[in-house]
GULO-587255 format. One line per field, with one value per residue (C-alpha): residue in one letter; x, y, z. Coordinates in steps of 0.1 Angstrom, whole numbers, plus 2048, in hexadecimal, padded with zeros to 3 digits. Layout:
REM residues N
code <- (A  ...)
px <- (X  ...)
py <- (Y  ...)
pz <- (Z  ...)
//
This chain:
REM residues 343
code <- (X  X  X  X  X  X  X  X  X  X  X  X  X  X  X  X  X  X  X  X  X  X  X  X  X  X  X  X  X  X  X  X  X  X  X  X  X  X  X  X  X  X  X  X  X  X  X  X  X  X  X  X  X  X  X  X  X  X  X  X  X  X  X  X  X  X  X  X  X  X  X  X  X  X  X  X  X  X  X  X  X  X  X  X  X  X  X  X  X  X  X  X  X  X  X  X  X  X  X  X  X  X  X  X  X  X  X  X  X  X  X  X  X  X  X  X  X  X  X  X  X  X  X  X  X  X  X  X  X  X  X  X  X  X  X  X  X  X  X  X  X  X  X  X  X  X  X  X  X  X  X  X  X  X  X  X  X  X  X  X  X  X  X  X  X  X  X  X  X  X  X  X  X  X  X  X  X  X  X  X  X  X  X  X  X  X  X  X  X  X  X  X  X  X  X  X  X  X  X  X  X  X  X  X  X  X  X  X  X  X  X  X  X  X  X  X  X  X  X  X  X  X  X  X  X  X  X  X  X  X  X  X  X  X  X  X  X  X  X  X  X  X  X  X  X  X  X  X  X  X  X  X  X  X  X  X  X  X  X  X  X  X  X  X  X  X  X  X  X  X  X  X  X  X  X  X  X  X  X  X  X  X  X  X  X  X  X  X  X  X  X  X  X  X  X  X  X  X  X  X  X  X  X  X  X  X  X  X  X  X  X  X  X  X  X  X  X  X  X  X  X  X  X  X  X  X  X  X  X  X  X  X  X  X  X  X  X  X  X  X  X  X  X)
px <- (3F8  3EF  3CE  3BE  3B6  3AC  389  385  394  386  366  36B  375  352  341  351  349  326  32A  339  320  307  318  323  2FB  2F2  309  2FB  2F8  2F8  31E  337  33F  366  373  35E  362  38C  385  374  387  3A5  38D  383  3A9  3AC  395  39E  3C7  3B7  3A6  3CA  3DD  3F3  3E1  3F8  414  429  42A  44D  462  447  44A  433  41E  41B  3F8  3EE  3F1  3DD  3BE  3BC  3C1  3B7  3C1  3E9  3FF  420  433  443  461  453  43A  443  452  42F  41B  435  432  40A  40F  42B  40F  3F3  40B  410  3EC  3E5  3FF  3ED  3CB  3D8  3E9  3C8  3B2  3CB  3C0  3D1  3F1  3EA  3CA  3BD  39D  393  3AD  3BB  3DB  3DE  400  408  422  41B  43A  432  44C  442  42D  40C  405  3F3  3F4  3CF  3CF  3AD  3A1  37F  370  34D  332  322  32E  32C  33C  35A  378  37F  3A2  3AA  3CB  3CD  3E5  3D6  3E9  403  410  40C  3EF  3D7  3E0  3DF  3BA  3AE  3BC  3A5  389  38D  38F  36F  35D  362  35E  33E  335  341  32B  309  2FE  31A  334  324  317  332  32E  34F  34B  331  343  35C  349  32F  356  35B  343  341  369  363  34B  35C  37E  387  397  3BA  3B2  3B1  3BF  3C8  3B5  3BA  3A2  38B  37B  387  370  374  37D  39A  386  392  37F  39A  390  3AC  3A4  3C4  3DB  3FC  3F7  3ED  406  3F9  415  40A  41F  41F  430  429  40A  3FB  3DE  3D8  3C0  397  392  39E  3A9  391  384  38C  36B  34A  33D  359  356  36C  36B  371  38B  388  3A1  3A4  3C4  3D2  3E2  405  3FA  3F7  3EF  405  3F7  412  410  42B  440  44B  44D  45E  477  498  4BB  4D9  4D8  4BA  4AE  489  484  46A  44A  460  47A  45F  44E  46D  473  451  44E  46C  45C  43A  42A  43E  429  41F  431  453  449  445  460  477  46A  46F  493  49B  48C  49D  4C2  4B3  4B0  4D3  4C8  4BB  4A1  47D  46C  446  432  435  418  41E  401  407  3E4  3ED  3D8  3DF  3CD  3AA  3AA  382  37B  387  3A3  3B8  3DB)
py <- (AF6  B05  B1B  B0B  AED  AFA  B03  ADA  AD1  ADF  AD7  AB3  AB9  AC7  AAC  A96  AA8  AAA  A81  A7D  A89  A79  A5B  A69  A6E  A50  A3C  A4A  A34  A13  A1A  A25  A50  A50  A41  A5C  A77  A74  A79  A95  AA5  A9D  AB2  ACF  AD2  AD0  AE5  AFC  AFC  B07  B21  B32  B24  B0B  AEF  ADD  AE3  AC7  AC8  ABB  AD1  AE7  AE4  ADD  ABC  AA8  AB8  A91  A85  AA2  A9C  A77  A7A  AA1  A99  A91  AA4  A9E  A9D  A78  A7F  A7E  A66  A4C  A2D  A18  A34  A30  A06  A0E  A2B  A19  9F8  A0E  A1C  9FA  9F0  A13  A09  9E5  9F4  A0C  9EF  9D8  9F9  9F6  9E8  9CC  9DA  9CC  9CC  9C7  9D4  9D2  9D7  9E9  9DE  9F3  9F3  A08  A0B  A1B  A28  A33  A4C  A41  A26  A3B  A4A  A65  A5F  A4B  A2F  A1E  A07  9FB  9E9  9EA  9D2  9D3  9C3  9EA  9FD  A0E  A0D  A28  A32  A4B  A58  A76  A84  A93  AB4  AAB  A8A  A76  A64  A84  A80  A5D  A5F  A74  A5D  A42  A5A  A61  A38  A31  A51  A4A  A25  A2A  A47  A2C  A0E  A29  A18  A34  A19  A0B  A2F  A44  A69  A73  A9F  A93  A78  A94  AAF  A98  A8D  AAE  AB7  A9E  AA2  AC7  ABB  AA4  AB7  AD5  AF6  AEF  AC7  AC4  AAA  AAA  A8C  A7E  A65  A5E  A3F  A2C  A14  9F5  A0B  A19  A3C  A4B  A68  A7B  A96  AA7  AB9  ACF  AAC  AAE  AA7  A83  A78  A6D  A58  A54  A4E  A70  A7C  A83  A99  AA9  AA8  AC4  ACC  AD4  ADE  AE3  ACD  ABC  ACF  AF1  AFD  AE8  AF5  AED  ADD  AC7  AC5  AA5  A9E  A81  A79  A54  A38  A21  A07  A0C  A2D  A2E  A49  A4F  A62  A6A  A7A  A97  A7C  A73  A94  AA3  A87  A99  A91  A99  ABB  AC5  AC2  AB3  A97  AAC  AA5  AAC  A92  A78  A81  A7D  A55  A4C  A5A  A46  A26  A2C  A04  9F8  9E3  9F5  9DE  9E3  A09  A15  A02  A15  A39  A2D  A24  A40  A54  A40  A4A  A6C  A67  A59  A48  A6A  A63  A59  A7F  A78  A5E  A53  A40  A3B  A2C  A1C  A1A  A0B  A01  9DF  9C8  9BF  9A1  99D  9A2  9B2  99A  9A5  993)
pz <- (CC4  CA1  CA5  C8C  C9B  CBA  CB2  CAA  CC7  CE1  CCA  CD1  CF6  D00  CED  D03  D23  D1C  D12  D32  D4A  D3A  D43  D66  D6B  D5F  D70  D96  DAA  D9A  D8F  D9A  D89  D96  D71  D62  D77  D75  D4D  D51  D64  D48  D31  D42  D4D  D26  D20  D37  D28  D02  D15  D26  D07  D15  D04  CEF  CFE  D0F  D39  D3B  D1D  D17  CF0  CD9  CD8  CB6  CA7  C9A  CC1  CCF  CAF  CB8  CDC  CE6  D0C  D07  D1C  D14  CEE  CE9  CF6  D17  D18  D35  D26  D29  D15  CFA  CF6  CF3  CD6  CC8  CC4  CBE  C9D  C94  C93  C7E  C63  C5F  C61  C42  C34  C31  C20  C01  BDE  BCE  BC0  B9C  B90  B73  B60  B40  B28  B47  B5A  B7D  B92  BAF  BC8  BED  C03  C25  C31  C54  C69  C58  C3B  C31  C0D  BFE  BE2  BD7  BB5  BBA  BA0  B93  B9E  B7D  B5C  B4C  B65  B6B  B7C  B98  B9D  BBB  BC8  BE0  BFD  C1F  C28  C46  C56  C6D  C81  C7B  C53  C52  C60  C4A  C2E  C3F  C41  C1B  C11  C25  C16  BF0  BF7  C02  BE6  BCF  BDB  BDC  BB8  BA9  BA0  B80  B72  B7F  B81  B88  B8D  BAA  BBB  BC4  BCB  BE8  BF1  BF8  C0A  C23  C2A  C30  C43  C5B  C5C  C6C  C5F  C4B  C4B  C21  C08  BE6  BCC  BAA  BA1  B80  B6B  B54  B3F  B27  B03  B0F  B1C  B3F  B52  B6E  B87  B9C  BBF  BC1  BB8  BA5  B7B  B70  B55  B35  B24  AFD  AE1  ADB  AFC  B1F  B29  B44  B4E  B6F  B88  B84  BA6  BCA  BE3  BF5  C19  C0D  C01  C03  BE5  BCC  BA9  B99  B72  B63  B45  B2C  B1B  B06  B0A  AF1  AF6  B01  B13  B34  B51  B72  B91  BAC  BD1  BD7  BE7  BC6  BB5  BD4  BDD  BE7  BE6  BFD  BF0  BF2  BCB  BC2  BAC  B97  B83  B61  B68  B6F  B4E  B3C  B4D  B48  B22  B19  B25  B11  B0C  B2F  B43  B5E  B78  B62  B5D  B82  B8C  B76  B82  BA6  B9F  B8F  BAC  BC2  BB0  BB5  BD9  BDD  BFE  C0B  C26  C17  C24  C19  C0E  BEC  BD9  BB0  B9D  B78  B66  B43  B27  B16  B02  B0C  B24  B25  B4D  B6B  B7F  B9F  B9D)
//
């Protein structure tokens, strides 16, 4: 079990202890304890393995058990290999009903805003992912679409938890009156405050999000993220980070850069899914190579556009495994269509 989390866990455990004899004391005499009392025991003897350092370790192979398993259940005691056949059915449907929870928190895939025309394509490398995807639009007739795309540091249930955390967090920063008079440098920095808040030590994520409004303006801000694209007829640009990754530091700032589209251009955020897609030798797709597709497609629709980039990342693959999540997001700007639609 990695140190690091440790301090969390066992955290949580005595939390629940406490919780438990509450209930235990409570319960006397009206109820029966014995359903209570057999829990706590399960997290004193918990408590008690974190305390010799055998916590985290599988009772049957005595390796190591998945981190994700032990931060969303903190009294497993075997690694899922091991688990009788039963257990495995229940985390096998439990997985299943994680993916469609995920599935139902995405946007529309095309959206369009504005003279804006949004298109995005999300590949889970597994049942969860830990990469985030968000367009909300604004309530008011001035306001301002919010873009957000980010990746939560490992895999897995624990990362795909955060990414839920992270949805629910800017959804409701976003719906605080913020959405129509957007103020981009403090919608990240209360974002990330409240996720080092409710994380523990080494639990991070990395963000790209901004505005964009009706005359073609965008704001971005970038926790720690890989460079946004800007596709002009000019070239290929990028556009880097202003700031950390959110949950390192609760007192970071994130500058915001503004930068103006016309139409034909068009802006592409990726998670290092994309840029980092390997093939049977071992050799990364790379930012540069999707600048180049991407800059010889300048005016594509966005559908047409992304579709390109994923094929050509997909030759790169050359039906190598799928490693890590991969999210692409296409925001375009066309002609002005006069109000927001969601096709």
């Amino acid at each position: 079990m990695a140190s690091v989390s440790e301090p969390y866990i066992r955290e949580q455990l005595e939390k629940r202890r406490v919780e438990l004899k509450s209930a235990i004391t409570a319960a006397a005499p009206a109820a029966p304890a014995a359903p209570f009392l057999d829990l706590l025991h399960e997290v004193d003897s918990a408590i008690h393995r974190i305390d010799e350092g055998s916590y985290g370790i599988c009772e049957e192979c005595h390796d190591t058990i998945e981190q994700e398993r032990l931060i969303a259940d903190p009294l497993v005691r075997m690694c899922l290999d091991h688990l009788p056949a039963p257990d495995r059915r229940a985390l096998e449907a439990d997985l299943e009903l994680a993916a469609r929870v995920q599935r139902g928190l995405l946007p529309e895939k095309h959206v369009r805003f504005a003279d804006w025309h949004i298109h995005y394509e999300y590949s889970p490398a597994g049942p969860v992912s830990g990469d985030y995807c968000d367009l909300i639009l604004p309530r008011g007739e001035g306001g301002k679409l919010l873009f957000l795309l980010g990746d939560v540091a490992g895999k897995g249930v624990a990362a795909s938890l955060l990414m839920t955390h992270m949805h629910a967090t800017f959804r409701s920063l976003s719906n605080l009156g913020a959405a129509d008079a957007l103020d981009l440098e403090k919608l990240f920095g209360t974002a990330n405050r409240l996720f080092c808040e409710s994380t523990f030590a080494g639990q991070y994520a990395t963000l790209i999000g901004g505005s964009a409004g009706r005359a073609g303006e965008l704001e971005l801000a970038s926790a720690g993220h890989l460079p946004a694209l800007l596709v002009t007829r000019d070239g290929v640009r990028e556009i880097g980070a202003t700031g950390l990754p959110l949950g390192m530091f609760g007192n970071s700032r994130y500058e915001v850069t503004r930068v103006r589209l016309d139409p034909g251009d068009c802006l592409l955020l990726f998670t290092d899914g994309i840029s980092e897609a390997r093939n049977g030798a071992g050799s990364e797709y790379g930012v540069s190579r999707l600048s180049h597709v991407a800059g010889e497609r300048h005016r594509w629709v966005p559908q047409e556009l992304l579709a390109s980039c994923l094929q050509d990342i997909e030759r790169h693959r050359g039906g190598a495994r799928l490693a890590d999540d991969q999210t692409l997001m296409v925001i375009h700007r066309s002609e002005p269509i006069g109000h927001a639609v969601n096709d």
